[in-house]
C-alpha positions as CSV (number, residue, x, y, z in Angstrom):
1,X,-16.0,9.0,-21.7
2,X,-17.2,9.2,-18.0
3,X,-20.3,11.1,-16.8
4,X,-18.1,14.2,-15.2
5,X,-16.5,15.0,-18.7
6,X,-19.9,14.4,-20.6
7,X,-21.6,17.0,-18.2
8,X,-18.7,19.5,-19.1
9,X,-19.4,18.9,-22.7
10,X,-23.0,19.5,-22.5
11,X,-22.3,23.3,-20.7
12,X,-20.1,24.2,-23.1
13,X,-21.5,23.1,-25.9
14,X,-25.2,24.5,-24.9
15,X,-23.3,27.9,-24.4
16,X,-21.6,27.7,-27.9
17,X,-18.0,27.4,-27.1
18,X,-17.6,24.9,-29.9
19,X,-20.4,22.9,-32.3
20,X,-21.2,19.9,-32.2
21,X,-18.9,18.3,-35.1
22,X,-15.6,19.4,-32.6
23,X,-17.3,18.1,-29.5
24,X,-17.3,14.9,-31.1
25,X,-13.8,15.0,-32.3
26,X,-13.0,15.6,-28.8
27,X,-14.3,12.8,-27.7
28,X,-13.0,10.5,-30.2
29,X,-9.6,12.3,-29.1
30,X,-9.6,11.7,-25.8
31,X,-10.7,7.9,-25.8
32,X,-7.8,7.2,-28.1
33,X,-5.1,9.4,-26.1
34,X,-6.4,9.0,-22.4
35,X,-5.9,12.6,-21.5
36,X,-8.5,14.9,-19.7
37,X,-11.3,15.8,-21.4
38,X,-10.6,19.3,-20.7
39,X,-7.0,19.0,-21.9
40,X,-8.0,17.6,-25.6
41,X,-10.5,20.8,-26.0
42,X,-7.6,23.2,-25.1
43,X,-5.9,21.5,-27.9
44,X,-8.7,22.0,-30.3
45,X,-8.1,25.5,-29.7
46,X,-11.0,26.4,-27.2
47,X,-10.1,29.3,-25.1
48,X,-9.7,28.1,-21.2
49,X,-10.3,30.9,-19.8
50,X,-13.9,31.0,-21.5
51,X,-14.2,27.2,-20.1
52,X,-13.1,28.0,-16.2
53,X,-15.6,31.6,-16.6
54,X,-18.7,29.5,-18.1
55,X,-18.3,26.5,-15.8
56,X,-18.2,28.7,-12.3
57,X,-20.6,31.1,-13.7
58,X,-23.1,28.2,-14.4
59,X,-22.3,25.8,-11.5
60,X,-22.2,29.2,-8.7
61,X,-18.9,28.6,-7.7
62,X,-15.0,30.8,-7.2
63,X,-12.9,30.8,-10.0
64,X,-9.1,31.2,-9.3
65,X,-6.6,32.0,-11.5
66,X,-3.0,30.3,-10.9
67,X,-1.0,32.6,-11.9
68,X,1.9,34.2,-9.5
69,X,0.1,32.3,-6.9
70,X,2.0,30.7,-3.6
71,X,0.9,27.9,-2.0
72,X,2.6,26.8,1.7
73,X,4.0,23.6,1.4
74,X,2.0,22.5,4.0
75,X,-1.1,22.5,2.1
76,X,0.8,21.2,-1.1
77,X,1.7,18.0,0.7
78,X,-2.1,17.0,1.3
79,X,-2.5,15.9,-2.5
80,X,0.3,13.9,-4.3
81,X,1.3,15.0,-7.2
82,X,0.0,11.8,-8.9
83,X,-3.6,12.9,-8.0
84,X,-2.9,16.1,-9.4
85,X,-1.7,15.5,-12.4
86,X,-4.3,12.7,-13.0
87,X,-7.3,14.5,-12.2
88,X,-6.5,18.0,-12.7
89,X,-7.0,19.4,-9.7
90,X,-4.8,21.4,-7.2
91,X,-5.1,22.3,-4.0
92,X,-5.1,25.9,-3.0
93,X,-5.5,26.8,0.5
94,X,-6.6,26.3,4.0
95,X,-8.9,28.0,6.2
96,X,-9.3,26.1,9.5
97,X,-11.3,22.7,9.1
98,X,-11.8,23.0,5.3
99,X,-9.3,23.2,2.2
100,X,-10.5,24.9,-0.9
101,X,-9.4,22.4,-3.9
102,X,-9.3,23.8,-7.6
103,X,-10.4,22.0,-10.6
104,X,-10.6,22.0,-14.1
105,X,-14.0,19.5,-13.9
106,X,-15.8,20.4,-10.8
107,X,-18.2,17.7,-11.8
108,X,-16.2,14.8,-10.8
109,X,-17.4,14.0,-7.4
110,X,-15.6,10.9,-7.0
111,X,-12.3,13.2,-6.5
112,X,-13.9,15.1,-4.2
113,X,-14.8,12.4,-1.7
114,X,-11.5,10.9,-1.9
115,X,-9.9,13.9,-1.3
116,X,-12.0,14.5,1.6
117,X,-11.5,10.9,3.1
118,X,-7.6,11.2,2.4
119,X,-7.3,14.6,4.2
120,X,-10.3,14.4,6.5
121,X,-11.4,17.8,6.0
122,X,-14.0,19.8,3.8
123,X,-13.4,20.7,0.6
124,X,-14.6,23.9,-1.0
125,X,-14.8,23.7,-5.0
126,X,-13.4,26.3,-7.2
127,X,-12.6,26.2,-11.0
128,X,-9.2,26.6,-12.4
129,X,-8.0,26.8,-16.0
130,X,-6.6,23.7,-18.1
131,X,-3.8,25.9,-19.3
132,X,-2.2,27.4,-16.0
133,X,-2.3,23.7,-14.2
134,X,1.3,22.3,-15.6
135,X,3.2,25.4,-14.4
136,X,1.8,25.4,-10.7
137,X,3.0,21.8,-10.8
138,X,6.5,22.3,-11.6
139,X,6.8,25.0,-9.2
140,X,5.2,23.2,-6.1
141,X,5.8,19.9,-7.3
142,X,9.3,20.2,-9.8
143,X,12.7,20.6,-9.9
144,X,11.8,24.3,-8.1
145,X,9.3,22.9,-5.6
146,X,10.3,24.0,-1.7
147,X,12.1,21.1,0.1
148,X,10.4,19.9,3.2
149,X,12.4,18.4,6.0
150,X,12.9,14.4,6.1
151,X,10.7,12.4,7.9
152,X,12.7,9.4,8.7
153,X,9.8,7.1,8.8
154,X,8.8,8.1,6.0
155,X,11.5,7.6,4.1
156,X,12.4,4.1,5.5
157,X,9.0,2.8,5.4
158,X,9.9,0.1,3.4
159,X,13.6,-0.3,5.1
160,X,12.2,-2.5,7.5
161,X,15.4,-4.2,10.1
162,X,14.8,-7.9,9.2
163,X,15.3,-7.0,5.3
164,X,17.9,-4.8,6.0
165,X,19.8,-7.0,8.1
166,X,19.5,-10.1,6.0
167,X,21.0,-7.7,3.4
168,X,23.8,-7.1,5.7
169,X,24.4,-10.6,6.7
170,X,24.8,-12.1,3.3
171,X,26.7,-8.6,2.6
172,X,30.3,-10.5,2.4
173,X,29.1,-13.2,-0.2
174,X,27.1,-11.0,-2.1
175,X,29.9,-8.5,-2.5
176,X,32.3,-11.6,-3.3
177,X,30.4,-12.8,-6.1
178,X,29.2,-8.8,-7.0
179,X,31.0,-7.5,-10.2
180,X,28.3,-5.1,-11.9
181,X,25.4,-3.7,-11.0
182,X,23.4,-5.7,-13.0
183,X,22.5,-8.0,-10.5
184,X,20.9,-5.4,-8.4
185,X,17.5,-5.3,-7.7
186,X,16.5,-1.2,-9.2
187,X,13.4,-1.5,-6.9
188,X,15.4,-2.2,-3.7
189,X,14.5,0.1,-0.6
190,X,18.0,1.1,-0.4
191,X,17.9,2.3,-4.1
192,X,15.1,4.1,-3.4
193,X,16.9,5.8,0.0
194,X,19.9,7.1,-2.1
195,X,18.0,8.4,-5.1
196,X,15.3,10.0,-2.5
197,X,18.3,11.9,-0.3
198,X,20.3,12.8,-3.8
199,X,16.7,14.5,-5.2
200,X,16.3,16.5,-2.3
201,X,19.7,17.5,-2.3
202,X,19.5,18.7,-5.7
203,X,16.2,20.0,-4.5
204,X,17.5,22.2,-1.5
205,X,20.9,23.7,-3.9
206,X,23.2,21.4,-2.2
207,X,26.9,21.3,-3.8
208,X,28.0,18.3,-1.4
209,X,26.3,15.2,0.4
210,X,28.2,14.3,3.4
211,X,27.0,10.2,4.3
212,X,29.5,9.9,7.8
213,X,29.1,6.1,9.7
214,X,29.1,6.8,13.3
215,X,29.5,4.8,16.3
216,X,25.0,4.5,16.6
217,X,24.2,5.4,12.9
218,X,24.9,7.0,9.8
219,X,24.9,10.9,9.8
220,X,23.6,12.7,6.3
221,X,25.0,16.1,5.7
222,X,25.0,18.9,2.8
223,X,26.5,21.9,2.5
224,X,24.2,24.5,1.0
225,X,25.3,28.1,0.6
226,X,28.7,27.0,1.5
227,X,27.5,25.9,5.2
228,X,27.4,22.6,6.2
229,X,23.5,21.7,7.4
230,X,22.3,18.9,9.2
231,X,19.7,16.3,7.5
232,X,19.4,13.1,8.7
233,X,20.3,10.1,10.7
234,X,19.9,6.7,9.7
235,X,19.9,3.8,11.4
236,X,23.4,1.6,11.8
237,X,22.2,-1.4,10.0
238,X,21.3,0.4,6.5
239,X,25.4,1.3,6.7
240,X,26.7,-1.7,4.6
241,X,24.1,-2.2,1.7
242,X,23.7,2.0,1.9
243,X,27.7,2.6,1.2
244,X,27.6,0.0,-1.1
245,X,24.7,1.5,-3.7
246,X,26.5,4.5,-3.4
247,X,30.2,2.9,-4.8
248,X,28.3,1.0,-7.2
249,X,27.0,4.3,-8.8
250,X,30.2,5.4,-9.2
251,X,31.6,2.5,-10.2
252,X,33.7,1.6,-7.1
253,X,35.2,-1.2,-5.6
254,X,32.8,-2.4,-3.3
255,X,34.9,-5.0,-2.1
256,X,37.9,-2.9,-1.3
257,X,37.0,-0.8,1.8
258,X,40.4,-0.2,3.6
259,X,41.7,2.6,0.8
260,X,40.3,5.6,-0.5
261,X,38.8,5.8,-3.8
262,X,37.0,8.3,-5.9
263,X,34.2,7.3,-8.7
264,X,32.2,9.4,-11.1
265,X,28.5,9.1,-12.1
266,X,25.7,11.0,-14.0
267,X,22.0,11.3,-13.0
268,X,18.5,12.9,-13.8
269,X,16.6,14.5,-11.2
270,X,13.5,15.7,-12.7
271,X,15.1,17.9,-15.9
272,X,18.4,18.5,-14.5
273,X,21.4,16.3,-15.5
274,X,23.5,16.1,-12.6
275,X,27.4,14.9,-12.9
276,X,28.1,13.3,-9.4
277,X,31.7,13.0,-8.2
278,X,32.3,10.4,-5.9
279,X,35.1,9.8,-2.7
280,X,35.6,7.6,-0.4
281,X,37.4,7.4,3.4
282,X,38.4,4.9,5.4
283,X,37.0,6.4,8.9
284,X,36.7,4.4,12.2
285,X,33.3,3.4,12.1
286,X,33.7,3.1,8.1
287,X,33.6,4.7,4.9
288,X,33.3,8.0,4.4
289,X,31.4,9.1,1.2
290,X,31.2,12.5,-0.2
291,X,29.1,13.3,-3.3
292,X,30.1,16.4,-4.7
293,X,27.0,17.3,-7.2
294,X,28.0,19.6,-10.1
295,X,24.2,20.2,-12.6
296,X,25.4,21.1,-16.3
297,X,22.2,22.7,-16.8
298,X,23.4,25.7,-14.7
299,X,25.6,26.3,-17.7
300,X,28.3,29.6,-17.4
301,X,27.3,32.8,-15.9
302,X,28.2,36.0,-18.0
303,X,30.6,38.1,-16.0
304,X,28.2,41.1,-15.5
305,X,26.4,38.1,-13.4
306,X,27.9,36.7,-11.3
307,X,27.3,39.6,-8.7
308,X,31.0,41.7,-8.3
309,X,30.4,45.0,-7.0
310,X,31.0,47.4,-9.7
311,X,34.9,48.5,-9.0
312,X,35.9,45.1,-9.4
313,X,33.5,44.6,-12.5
314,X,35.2,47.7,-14.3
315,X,38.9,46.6,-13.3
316,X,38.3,42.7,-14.4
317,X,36.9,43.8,-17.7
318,X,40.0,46.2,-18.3
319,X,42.3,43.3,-17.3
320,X,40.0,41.1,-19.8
321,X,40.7,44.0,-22.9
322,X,44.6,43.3,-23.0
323,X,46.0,40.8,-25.5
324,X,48.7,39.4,-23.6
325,X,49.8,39.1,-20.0
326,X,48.9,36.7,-16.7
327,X,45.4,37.2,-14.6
328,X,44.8,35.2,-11.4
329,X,42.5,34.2,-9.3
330,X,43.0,33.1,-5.7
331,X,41.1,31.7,-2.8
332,X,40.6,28.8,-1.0
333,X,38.8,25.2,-2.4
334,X,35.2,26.2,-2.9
335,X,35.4,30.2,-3.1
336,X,34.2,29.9,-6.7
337,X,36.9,30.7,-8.8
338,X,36.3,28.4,-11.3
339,X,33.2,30.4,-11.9
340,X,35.0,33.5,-11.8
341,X,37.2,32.4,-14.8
342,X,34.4,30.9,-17.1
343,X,32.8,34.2,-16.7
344,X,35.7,35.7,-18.2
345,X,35.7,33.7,-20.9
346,X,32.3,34.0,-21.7
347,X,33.1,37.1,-22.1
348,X,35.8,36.5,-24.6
349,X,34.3,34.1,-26.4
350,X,33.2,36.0,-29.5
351,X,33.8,33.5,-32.2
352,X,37.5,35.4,-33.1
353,X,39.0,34.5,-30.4
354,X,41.0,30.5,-30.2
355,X,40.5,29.4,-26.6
356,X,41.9,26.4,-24.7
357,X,41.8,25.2,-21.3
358,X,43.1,22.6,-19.6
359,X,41.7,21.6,-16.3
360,X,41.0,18.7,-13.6
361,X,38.8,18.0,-14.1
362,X,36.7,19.9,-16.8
363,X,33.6,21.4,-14.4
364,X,32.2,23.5,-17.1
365,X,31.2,22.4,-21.2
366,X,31.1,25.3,-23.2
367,X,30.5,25.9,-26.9
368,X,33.3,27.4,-28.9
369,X,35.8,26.9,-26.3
370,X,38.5,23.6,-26.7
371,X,38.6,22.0,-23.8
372,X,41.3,19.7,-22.3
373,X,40.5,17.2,-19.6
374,X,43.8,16.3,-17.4
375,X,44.6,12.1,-17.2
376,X,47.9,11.5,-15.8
377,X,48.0,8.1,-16.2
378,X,47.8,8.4,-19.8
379,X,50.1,11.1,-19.6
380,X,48.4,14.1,-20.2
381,X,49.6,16.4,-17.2
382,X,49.1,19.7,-16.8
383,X,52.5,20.6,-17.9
384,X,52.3,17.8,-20.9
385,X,48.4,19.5,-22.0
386,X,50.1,23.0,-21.7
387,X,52.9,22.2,-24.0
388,X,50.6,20.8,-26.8
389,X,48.2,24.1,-26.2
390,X,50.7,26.1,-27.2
391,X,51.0,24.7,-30.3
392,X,47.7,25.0,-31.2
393,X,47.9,28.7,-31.9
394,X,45.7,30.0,-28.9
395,X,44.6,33.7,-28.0
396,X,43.4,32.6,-24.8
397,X,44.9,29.7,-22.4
398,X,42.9,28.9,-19.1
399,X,45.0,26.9,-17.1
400,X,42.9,25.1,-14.2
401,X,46.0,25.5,-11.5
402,X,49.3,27.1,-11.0
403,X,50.7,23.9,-8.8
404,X,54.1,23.5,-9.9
405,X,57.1,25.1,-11.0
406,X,57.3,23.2,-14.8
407,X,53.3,24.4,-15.2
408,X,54.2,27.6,-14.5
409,X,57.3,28.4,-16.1
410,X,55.2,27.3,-19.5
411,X,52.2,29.5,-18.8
412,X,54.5,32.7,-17.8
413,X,56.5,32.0,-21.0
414,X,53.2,31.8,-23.0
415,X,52.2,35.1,-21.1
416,X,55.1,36.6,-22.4
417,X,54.7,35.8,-25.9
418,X,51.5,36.7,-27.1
419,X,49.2,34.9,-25.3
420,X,46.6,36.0,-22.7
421,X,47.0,33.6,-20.1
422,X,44.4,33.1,-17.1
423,X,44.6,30.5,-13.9
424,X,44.0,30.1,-10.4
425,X,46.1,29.9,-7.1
426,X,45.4,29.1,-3.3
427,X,46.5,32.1,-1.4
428,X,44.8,34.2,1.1
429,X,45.0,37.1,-0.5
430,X,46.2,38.7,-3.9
431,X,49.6,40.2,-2.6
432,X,50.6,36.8,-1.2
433,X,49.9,35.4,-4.6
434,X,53.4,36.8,-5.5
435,X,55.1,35.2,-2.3
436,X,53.7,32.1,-3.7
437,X,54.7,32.2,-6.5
438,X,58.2,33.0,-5.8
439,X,58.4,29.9,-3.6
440,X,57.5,27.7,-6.4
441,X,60.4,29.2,-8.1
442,X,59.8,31.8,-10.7
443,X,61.7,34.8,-11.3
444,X,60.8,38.0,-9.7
445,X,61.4,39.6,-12.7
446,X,59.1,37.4,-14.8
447,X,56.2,37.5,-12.3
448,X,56.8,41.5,-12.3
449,X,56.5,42.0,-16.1
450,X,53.5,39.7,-16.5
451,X,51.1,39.9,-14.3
452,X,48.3,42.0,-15.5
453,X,46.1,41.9,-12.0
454,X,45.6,39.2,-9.3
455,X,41.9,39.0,-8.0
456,X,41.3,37.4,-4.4
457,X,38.0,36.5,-3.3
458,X,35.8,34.8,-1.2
459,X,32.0,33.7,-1.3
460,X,29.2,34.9,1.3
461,X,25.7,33.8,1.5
462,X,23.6,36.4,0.3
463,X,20.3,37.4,2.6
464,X,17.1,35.6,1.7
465,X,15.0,38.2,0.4
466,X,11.8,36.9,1.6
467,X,12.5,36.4,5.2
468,X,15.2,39.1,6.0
469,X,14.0,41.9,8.6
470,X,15.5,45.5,8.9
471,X,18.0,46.5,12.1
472,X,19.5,49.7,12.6
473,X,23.4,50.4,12.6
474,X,25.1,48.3,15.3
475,X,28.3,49.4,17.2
476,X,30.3,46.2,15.9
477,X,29.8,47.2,12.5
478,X,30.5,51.1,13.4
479,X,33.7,50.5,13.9
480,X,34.4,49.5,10.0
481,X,32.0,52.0,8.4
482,X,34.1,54.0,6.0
483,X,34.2,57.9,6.8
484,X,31.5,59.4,5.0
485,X,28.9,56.4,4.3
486,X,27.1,57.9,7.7
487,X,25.7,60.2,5.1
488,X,24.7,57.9,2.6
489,X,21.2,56.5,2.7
490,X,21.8,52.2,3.2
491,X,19.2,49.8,5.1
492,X,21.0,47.2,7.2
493,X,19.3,43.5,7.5
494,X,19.8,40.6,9.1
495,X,18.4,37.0,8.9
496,X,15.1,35.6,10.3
497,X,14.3,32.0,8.5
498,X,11.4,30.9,6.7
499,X,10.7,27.8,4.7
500,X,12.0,29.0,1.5
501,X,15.5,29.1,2.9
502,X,15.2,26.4,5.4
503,X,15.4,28.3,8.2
504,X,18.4,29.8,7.7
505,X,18.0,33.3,6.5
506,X,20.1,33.0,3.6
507,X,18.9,32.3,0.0
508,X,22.3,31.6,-2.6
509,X,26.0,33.5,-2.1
510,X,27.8,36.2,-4.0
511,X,31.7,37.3,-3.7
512,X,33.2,39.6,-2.4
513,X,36.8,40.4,-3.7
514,X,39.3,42.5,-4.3
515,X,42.1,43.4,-7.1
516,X,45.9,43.8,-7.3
517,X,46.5,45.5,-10.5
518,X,50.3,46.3,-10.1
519,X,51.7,49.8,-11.0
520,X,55.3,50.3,-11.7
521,X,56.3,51.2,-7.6
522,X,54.3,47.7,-6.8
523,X,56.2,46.2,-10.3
524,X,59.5,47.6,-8.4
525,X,58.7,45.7,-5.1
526,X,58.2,42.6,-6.8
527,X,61.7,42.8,-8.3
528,X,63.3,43.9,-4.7
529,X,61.5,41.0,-2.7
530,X,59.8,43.2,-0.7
531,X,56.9,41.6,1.9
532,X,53.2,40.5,1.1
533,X,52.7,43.7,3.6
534,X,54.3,46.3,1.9
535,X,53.1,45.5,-1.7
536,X,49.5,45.8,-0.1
537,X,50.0,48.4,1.7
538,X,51.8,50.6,-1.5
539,X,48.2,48.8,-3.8
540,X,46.1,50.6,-0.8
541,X,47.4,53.9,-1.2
542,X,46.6,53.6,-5.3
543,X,42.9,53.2,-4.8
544,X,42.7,48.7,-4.3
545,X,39.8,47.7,-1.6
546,X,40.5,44.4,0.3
547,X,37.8,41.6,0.6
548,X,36.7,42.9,4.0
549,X,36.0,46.5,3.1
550,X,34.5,45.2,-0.4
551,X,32.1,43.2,2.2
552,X,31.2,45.9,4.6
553,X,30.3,48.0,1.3
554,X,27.7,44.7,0.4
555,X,26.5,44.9,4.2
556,X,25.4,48.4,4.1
557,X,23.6,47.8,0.5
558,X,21.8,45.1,2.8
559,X,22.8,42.4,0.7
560,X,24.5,40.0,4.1
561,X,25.2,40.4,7.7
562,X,28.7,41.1,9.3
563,X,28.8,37.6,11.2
564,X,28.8,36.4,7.0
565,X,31.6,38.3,6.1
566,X,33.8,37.9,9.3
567,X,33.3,34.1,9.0
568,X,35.0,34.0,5.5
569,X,37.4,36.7,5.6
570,X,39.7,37.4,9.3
571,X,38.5,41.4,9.6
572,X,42.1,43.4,10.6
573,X,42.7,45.3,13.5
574,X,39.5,48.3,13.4
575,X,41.0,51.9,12.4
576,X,41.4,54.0,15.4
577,X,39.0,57.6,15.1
578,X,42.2,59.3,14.3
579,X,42.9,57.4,11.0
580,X,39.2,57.9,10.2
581,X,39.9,61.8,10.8
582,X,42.8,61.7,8.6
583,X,40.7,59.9,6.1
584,X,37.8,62.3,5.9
585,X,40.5,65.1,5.7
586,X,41.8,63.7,2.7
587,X,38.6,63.1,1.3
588,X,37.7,67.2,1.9
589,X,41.2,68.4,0.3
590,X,40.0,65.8,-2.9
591,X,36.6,67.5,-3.4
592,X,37.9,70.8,-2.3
């Protein structure tokens, strides 16, 4: 037991906190287990608070309590968090030429002066409690912790050129003889490179890491929020043995560099499990690697969650109540409705309900629901998996995509027969979804008596609500305002930045949609082949919103900007003052 902790015991003791028999214990504790001396007591069942109020009362100095507490990650980058941990100590804030440091022994100097010849400034002492330390560390220093920008030389500090390029010299033989990973050094600079850019990915709520060769270098992308954000450039010679560690995580062929190929792996990063799927593309200046990073921790959202505005929360749950019939969802790769679906099923998964899905691949592991991973070459095909399904007696069928004729000739037949049947399709928009589907070959008349409701949507990032700054109406967005929401009180915002968001503004996306529940005149122009136009048009004039009125609604409730919406939905053609007139007449004749 060091001086520092013997001091502590000495003040505590003389004010009675404890007797002597459980001081002793405590020591004989913390010998044997190694931990702070401060730590063992709390475990003893000493109250910290009364330990952080006695030792700044008796030593004269600031006590600070951690909690709800925000330090800049500036000052949190001055201590590692191996120090922190270690010592107990955590450092707070910074005024000018000195940086107040909290700790749970004030007494040990030795901490102080390192910390004050590792930063080079003063350090003021104040006491902090045992018990609030670990969370403060998880949320500076976690999973949670703000990402700071790369520093290059920092992270290829020990990437040095002449290692590198001996790496890449003997990069043909190596790869030759190279069947596992087994033979690779877990300790190697480049090891460390890829793990370092795939925690801070993780880190900053990335979906995708982008690693593109160049003619000079290798470019380092993700796409958080949907957006595609620039990260870092590294050198050319760190290409080969850098591709490489990445193929070998996903059990690739690192030989084979002239066809594309896709690998899976799984990770920790901190306490998140992280399934990584892996592609590769030939390119000119070679290959290509995308990382797409899917974290099974994040679990399924209920579908009062996942942020629909409450018109489309109401009509999806009615759709959700029938027992049989077909619900899709459509939009383009990425616009979340995956999500959308396992929301729904959340939903339905009450325990009497038999659900199946079959997907490809299987993004989502849920309890109580049967799931049913796609692998052609072993024959199990969408149609194949479908087939079996239905003998299995379901309630509920997911099925992961409507891309053929034989896949969906089975599902509308199980819609049809007692089953409540719910998939996805790429279309634009929900009235194309029947246009598409008529190309892939299904009757009109089946598509007319089964569908239950087709939802469209799209995701936008959603304003970061620590940096986003007030404007007042602006005439772009004037021209889309409904008639009558002058009169209702909204505040518009718009982005600013900040280090929370990266500079962007934007802080996580929701989506914005819109639903095609077909009544019997829209049932009618299905069976007559009538245009994507005029089964819109008809769904209109029975109460459906499109995406782009759904997102000028989430503007003025200053949830995102209009440049957000318009960059994931093509606004139409603005209504002219007379259709806004003959709107607002309609309106008055309602309430009249």
């Amino acid at each position: 037991m060091i001086e520092s902790e013997r001091k502590v015991g000495r003040i505590l003791l003389g004010v009675e906190l404890f007797d002597a028999e459980l001081l002793k214990k405590a020591e004989i504790q913390q010998k044997k287990s190694g931990k702070r001396f401060t730590e063992v007591l709390v475990s003893l069942g000493v109250d910290p608070e009364a330990i952080r109020q006695t030792l700044a009362m008796r030593l004269k100095l600031p006590e600070f309590s951690l909690q709800g507490r925000r330090v800049e990650p500036e000052i949190i980058k001055l201590i590692p968090q191996a120090w922190v941990q270690e010592h107990g100590i955590f450092p707070l804030e910074r005024v000018d030429n000195t940086l107040t440091l909290g700790m749970v022994n004030p007494f040990n100097v030795d901490v102080i002066k390192d910390i004050r010849f590792k930063t080079g400034l003063n350090v003021r002492v104040a006491v902090i409690a045992e018990t609030e330390l670990p969370a403060m560390i998880d949320k500076n220093y976690g999973d949670d912790a703000p990402v700071a920008e790369f520093n290059m030389d920092e992270v290829l500090r020990d990437v040095g050129p002449q290692q590198v390029e001996l790496l890449a010299a003997g990069q043909e033989e190596e790869e030759q003889e190279e069947e596992a990973p087994a033979g690779i050094d877990t300790d190697a600079p480049i090891i460390r490179l890829v793990d370092r850019v795939i925690q801070d990915a993780v880190r900053g709520r990335a979906t995708d890491v982008h690693v593109e060769p160049g003619r000079g270098g290798v470019h380092v992308r993700y796409r958080i929020d949907g957006v595609m954000t620039d990260i870092l450039d590294i050198p050319k010679y760190v290409q080969g043995p850098l591709l490489s560690r990445i193929k070998i995580m996903g059990s690739m062929d690192i030989t084979d560099k002239r066809k594309p190929q896709d690998g899976r792996s799984k990770i920790r990063v901190g306490n998140k499990l992280v399934d990584l799927r892996i592609s590769s593309l030939p390119t000119m200046y070679g290959e290509k690697i995308v990382l797409r990073l899917l974290e099974q921790s994040k679990g399924v959202v209920n579908v009062g969650d996942v942020g629909f505005s409450p018109l489309i929360l109401n009509s999806l749950n009615t759709l959700l109540d029938y027992p049989q019939g077909m619900i899709l969802v459509t939009g383009p790769t990425g616009s979340g409705k995956t999500t959308t679906l396992y929301s729904a099923l959340s939903r339905l998964n009450d325990g009497t309900t038999n659900i199946v899905t079959v997907e490809d691949p299987v993004e989502y592991q849920v309890s109580g629901i049967n799931q049913v991973q796609i692998n052609v070459r072993a024959g199990m095909t969408f149609a194949n998996g479908l087939r079996s399904i239905l003998r299995q007696d379901p309630d509920v069928i997911l099925v992961g995509e409507m891309r053929d004729l034989e896949t969906s000739e089975i599902a509308f037949h199980a819609a049809q027969t007692g089953h409540l049947v719910l998939s996805t399709l790429h279309t634009n928009d929900a009235a194309s979804s029947v246009t598409r589907l008529l190309s892939i070959g299904i009757d009109p008349y089946i598509i007319a008596s089964s569908i239950l409701g087709v939802m469209a949507q799209r995701l936008v990032r959603q304003l970061c609500p620590k940096c986003k700054v007030p404007v007042s109406m602006y005439e772009l967005l004037e021209k889309w305002v409904p008639p009558g929401s002058e009169e209702m009180p909204y505040q518009l915002f718009e982005s600013k930045g900040c280090s929370a968001c990266r500079e962007t503004g934007f802080m996580g996306r929701f989506p914005i949609s819109e639903i095609l529940v077909p009544n019997d005149t829209v049932r009618d122009f299905i069976l007559k082949g009538r245009s994507d136009r005029e089964i819109l048009n008809i769904a209109r004039q029975a109460g459906m919103k499109t995406i782009f009125e759904d997102g000028i609604q989430r503007i003025l409730q200053g949830l995102t900007t209009f440049e957000e919406v318009t960059r994931v939905v093509a606004p139409p053609p603005p209504p002219s003052p007379e259709e806004k007139a003959k709107v607002s007449l309609m309106k008055v004749r309602e309430t009249g």
